[in-house]
N, C-alpha and C positions, 0 to 999 in steps of 0.2 A: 872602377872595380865593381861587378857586380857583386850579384850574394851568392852565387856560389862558388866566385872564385872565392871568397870570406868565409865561408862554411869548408871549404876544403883548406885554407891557410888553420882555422880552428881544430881544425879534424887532425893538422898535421903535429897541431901544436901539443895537442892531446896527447898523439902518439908518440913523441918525442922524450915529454914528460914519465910516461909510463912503460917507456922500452927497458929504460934502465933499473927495472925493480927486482930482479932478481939476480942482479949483480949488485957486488958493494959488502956493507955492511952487516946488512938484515938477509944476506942469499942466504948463508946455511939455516938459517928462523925460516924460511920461506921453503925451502926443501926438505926439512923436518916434517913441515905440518903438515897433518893427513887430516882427514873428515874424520869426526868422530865416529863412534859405534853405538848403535842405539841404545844398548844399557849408558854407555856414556852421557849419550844426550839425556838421557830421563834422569839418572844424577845431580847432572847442572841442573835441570827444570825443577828439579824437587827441590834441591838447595838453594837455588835464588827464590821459588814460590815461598818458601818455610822465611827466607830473610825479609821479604818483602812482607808476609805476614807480621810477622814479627814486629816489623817498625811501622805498622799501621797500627797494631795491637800496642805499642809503646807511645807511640803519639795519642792514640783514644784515651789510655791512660792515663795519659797528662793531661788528657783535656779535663777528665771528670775531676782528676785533685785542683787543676785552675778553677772550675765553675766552682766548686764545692768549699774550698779554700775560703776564697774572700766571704763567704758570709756566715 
């Protein structure tokens, strides 16, 4: 067996794998979802930057009570 009969058995196994995704369980979650809207997207982006802020701004803060603590 060469390699591409092995890249095309791979390629088939791939599509086999992923034919059945919008059937089953998760189809109406899959035909629900649309692409956001740009005020949308800059919401999430603001509210993940502000949490991600946040717990860098919470962890610095633990670090200066650690260092400052013990002495």
């Amino acid at each position: 067996m060469g390699i591409e009969e092995r890249l095309e058995e791979v390629q088939n196994k791939v599509e086999r794998r992923f034919s059945n995704i919008g059937k089953g369980k998760y189809a109406r979650i899959i035909k629900l979802a649309k692409k956001p809207t740009e005020s949308e997207y800059i919401k999430v982006l603001l509210i993940t930057g502000a949490g991600i802020l946040f717990l860098g701004f919470m962890g610095f803060f633990i670090y200066l009570l650690m260092s400052i603590w013990p002495n």
